[in-house]
N, C-alpha and C positions, 0 to 999 in steps of 0.2 A: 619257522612260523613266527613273525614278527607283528601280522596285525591282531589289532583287538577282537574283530570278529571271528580269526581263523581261530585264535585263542580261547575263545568263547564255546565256537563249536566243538572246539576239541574238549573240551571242559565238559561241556554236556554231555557228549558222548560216551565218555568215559562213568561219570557218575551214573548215566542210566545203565551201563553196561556191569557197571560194579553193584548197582542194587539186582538188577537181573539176577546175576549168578548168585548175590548172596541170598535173594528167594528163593532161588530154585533148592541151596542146599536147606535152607532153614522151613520148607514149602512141608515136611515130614509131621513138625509139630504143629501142623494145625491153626498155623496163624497166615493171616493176610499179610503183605510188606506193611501196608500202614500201621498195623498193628505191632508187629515189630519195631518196625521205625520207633513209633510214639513209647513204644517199653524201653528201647535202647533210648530213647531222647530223657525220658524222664530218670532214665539210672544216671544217665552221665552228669543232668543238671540239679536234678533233685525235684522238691513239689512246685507244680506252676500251675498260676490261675488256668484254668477254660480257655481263655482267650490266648495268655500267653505260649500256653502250649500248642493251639491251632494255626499260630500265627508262626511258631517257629517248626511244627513238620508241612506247613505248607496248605492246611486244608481249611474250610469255610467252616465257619461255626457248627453250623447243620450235619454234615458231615462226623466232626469230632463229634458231636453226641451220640450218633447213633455208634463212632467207633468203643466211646468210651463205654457206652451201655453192654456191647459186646464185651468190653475185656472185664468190666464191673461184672457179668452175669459170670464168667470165668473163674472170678474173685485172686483177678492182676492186679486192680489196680480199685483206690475207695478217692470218691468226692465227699470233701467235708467243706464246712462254710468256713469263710475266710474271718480272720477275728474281725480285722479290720472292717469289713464289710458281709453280710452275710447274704449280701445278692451274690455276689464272687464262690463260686465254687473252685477248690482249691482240688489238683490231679493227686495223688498219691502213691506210689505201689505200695503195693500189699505184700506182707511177708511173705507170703505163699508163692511171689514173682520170683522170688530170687532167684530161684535153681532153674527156671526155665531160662531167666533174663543171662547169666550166667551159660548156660551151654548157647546163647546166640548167639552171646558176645565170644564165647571160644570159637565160633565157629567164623563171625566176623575179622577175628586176630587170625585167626590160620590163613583166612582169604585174601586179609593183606598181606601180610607173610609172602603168599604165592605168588601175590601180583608185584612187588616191592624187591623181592628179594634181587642181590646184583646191580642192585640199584643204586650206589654211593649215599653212604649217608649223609654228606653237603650237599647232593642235592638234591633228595627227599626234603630238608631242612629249608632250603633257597623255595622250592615249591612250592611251602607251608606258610612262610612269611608271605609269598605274593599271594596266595589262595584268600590268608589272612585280611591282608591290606585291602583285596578288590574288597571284600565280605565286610570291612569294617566302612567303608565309603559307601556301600550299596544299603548299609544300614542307618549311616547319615540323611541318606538323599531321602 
C-alpha cells in the first residue's frame, strides 16, 4: 500500500471499525459514542473551551450543546465561564465522571490490547509517528 489515497482509506476504515467495537462494548453504560468520545477527549486533555472541544471530537457547535446538556443533566461533566472571557464557556468533568470515565478507558486499553497484540512494538511506534506527522500538517493547512 504505497499510495496516499489507499493509505487514507485504509486509515479510515480502520478507525471507524475501532470506534464501532469500542461502542458496541461500552453501548451497556448508557452512553452514545459521542458521548464517550468527548468524556475520553476531555480525560486525556483536561478543560477546553465550547469550541475547542467541538472542534477537536469533530462536531458543530449546535451539536456539542445539546451533547453537553446531556452529559451536564448526568452530572459528567460542568461549564463554568472562562476567567479570561466569560462569553467562553469552559468543558469540565465532574468528579462523579471518573469511575465511569475510568472503566471506558479499561475497556478502550483491553480493545487495543486485542487489536495490537503480535504486533512488534517498532512498528506500532513507526505508525505513530507517521499517524503523528499526517495529524500535525492536517492541522497546519
Amino acid at each position: 500500500m504505497s499510495s496516499g489515497p489507499e493509505f487514507a482509506a485504509a486509515l479510515g476504515r480502520v478507525a471507524r471499525r475501532w470506534r464501532t467495537e469500542l461502542n458496541a462494548r461500552v453501548k451497556h453504560l448508557g452512553l452514545t459514542q459521542a458521548r464517550w468520545l468527548t468524556l475520553l477527549r476531555l480525560r486525556r486533555v483536561g478543560p477546553l473551551s465550547q469550541t475547542d472541544l467541538a472542534d477537536q471530537i469533530g462536531v458543530e457547535g449546535p451539536t456539542l450543546v445539546r451533547l453537553l446538556d446531556a452529559l451536564e443533566a448526568k452530572d459528567l461533566i460542568r461549564r463554568c465561564e472562562s476567567e479570561a472571557d466569560r462569553r467562553v464557556k469552559i468543558v469540565h468533568l465532574s468528579p462523579s465522571a471518573m469511575p465511569l470515565i475510568d472503566r471506558i478507558a479499561a475497556m478502550a486499553d483491553q480493545l487495543s490490547h486485542e487489536l495490537t497484540d503480535g504486533i512488534p512494538a517498532e512498528d506500532l511506534a513507526a505508525a505513530a509517528r507517521v499517524l503523528h506527522e499526517i495529524g500535525n500538517r492536517l492541522e497546519r493547512s
